[in-house]
C-alpha positions as CSV (number, residue, x, y, z in Angstrom):
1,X,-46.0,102.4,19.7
2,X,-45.4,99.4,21.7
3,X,-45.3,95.6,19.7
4,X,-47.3,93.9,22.0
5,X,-50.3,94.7,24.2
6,X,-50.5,92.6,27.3
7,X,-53.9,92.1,28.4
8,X,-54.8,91.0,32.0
9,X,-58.8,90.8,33.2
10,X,-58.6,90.9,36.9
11,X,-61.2,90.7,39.6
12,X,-60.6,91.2,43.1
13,X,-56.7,90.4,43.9
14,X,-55.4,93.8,44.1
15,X,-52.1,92.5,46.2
16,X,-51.5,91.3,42.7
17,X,-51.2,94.4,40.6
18,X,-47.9,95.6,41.9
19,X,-45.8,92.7,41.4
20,X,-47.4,92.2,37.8
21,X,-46.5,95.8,37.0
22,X,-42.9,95.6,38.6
23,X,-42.3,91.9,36.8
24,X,-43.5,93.2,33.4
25,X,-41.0,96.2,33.3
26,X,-38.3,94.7,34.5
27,X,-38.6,92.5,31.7
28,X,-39.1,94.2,28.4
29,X,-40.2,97.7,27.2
30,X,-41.5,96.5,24.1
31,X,-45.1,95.9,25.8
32,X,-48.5,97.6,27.0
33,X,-50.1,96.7,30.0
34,X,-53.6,96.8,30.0
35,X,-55.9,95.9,32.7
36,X,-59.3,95.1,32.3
37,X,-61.4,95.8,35.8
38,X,-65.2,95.6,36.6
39,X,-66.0,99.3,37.1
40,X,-67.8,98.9,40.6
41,X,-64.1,96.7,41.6
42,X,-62.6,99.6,43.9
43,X,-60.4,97.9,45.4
44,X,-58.5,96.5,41.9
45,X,-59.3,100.0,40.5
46,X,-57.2,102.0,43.3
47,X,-53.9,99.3,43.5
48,X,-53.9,100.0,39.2
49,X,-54.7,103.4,39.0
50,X,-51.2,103.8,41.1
51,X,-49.2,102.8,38.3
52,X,-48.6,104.3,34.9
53,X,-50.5,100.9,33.2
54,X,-54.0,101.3,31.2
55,X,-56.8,100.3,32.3
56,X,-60.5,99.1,30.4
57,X,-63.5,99.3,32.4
58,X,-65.6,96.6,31.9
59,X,-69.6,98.4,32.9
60,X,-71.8,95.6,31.9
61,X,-72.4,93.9,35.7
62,X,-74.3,91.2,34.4
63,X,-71.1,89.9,32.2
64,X,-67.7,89.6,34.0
65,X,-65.9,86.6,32.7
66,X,-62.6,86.2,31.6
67,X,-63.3,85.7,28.1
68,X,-65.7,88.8,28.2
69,X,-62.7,90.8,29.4
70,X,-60.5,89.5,27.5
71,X,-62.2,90.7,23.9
72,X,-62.8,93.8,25.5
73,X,-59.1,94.3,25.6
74,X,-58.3,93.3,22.5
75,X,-60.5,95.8,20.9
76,X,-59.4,98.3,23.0
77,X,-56.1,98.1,21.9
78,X,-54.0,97.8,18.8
79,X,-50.3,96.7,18.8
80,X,-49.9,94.1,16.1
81,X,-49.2,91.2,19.1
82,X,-51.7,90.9,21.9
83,X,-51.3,88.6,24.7
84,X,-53.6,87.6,27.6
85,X,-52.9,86.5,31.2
86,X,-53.9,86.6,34.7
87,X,-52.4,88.6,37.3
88,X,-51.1,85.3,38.7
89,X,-47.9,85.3,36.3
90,X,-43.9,86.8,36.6
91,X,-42.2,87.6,33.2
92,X,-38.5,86.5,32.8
93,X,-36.2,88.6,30.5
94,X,-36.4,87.7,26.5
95,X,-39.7,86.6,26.4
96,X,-40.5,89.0,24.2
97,X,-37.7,88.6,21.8
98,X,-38.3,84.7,22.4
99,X,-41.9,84.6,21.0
100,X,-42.5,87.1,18.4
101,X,-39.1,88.1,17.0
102,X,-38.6,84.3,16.8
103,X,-42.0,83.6,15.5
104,X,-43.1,86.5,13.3
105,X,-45.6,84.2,11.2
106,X,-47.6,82.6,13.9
107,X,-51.3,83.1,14.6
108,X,-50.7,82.2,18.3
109,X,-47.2,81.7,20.2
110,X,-47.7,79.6,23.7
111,X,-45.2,80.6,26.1
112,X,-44.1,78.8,28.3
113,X,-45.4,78.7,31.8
114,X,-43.6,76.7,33.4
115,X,-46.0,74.4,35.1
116,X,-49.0,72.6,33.2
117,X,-47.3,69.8,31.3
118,X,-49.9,70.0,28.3
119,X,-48.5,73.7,28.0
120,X,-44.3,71.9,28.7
121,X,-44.6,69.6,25.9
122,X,-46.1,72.0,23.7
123,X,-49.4,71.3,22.9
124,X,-51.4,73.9,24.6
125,X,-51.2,77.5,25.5
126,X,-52.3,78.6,28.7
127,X,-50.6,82.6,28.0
128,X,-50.8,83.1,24.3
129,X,-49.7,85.7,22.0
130,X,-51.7,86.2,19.1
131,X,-50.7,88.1,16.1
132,X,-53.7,90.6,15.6
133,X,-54.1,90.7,11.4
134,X,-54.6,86.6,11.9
135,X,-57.2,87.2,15.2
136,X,-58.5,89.7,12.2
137,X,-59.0,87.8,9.1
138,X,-59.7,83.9,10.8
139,X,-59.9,84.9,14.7
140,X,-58.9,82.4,17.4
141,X,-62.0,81.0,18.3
142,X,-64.6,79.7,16.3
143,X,-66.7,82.8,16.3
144,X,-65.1,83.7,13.7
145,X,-62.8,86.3,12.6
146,X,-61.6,89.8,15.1
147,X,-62.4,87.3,18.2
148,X,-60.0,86.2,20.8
149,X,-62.8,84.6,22.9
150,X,-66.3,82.4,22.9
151,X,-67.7,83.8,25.6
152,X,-70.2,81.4,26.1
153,X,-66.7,80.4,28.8
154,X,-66.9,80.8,32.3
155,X,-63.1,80.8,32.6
156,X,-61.9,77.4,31.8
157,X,-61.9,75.6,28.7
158,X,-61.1,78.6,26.5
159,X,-58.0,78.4,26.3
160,X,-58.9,74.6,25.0
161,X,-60.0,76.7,21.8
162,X,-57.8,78.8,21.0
163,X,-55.1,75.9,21.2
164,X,-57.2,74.1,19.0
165,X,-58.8,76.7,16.7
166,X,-54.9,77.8,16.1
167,X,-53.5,74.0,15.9
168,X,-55.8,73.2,13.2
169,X,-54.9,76.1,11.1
170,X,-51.5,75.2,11.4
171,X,-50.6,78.5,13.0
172,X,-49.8,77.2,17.0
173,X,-45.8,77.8,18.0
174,X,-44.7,76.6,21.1
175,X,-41.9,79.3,22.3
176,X,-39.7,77.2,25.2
177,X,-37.9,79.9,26.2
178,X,-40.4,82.7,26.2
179,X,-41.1,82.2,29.8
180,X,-44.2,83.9,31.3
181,X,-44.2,81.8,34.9
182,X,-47.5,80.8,36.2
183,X,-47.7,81.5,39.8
184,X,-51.1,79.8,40.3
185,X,-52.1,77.6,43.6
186,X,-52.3,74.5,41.4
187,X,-48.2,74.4,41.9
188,X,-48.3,75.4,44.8
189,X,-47.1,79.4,43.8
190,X,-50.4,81.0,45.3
191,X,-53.4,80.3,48.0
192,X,-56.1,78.6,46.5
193,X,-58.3,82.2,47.0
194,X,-62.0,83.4,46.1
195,X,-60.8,84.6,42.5
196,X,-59.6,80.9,41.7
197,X,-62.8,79.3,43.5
198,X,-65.0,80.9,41.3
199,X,-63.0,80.0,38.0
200,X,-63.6,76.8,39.0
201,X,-67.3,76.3,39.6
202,X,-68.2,76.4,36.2
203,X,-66.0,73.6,35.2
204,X,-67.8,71.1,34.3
205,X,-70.4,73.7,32.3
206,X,-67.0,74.7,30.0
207,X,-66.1,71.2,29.8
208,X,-69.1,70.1,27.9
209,X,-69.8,73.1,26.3
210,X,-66.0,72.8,24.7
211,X,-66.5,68.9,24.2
212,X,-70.1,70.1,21.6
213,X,-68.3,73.3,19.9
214,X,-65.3,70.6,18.9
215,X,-67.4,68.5,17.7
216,X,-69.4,71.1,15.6
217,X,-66.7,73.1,13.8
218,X,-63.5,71.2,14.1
219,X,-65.2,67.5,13.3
């Protein structure tokens, strides 16, 4: 039994599977991998399948976001901590004793990515780790409780609510020194590719969509 289940949707970046694997084991043994793939997503589906990691088909073509992967992966799995990421991020050593066994009563620990300042001065979390009885009995949206995700999302703009779902029930713990690197083209770590174009397209959807779910439940 592993403590923590790491959870990573993915779509079309298999070059990115091997390094994730390689960064993840080098770093702890405490964690499950878990990949979360469209099933018709070959390409993805060969580069994982060449590693000892799990993987969670997603079959419903019509719904392929990154929130929709990401609850799929959290019910799949079980550990008592689950964290989601891309496949755009390098683990550095302790960051699992720097989050949970440092932080054994929070609903969500941020670690720290080193890159978005909101995430830096810790006030949001970009690669969470949830605790899964809190995600059970309040849940870190507001769905409601046993839900990671709205997945009314696109891509962006969830993590908004989870920062601020877990904020205002006092249960958000910045962890400094659990670093979980983002390697994304925004700091210059990655090529601004097809996988990040199509994050982005819905931006201004998520935006307004998070702006009138505040409003509702956290006014």
């Amino acid at each position: 039994m592993h403590d923590i289940a790491v959870v990573v949707p993915v779509m079309r970046r298999p070059r990115n599977v091997t390094p994730l694997v390689e960064s993840l084991k080098a770093s702890t043994d405490r964690a499950r991998l878990v990949f979360v793939a469209d099933i018709d997503d070959t390409a993805e589906l060969h580069a994982i399948r060449k590693h000892d990691v799990d993987v969670v088909l997603n079959v419903d073509r019509n719904r392929r976001t990154f929130p929709i992967k990401s609850n799929l992966g959290y019910r799949c799995t079980d550990e008592p901590w689950v964290m989601l990421c891309g496949d755009d991020v390098h683990f550095h050593p302790r960051w699992v004793e720097n989050s949970i066994d440092l932080h054994p009563g929070a609903g969500l620990i941020s670690t720290n990515d080193m890159a978005n300042r909101r995430v830096t001065s810790g006030q949001h979390a970009v690669h969470p780790i949830f605790r899964r009885d809190w995600v059970e009995q309040h849940g870190a949206s507001w769905d409601g409780p046993d839900t990671l995700c709205h997945e009314g999302y696109h891509h962006t703009y969830v993590d908004d609510e989870w920062s601020t779902v877990a904020k205002n029930a006092g249960q958000f713990v910045y962890a400094e020194h659990s670093v979980v690197e983002h390697l994304h083209h925004l700091w210059g770590k990655a090529d601004h590719d097809a996988t990040y174009k199509a994050g982005q397209m819905n931006n201004a959807h998520d935006s307004q969509l998070f702006r009138r779910r505040r409003s509702y439940y956290a006014s």
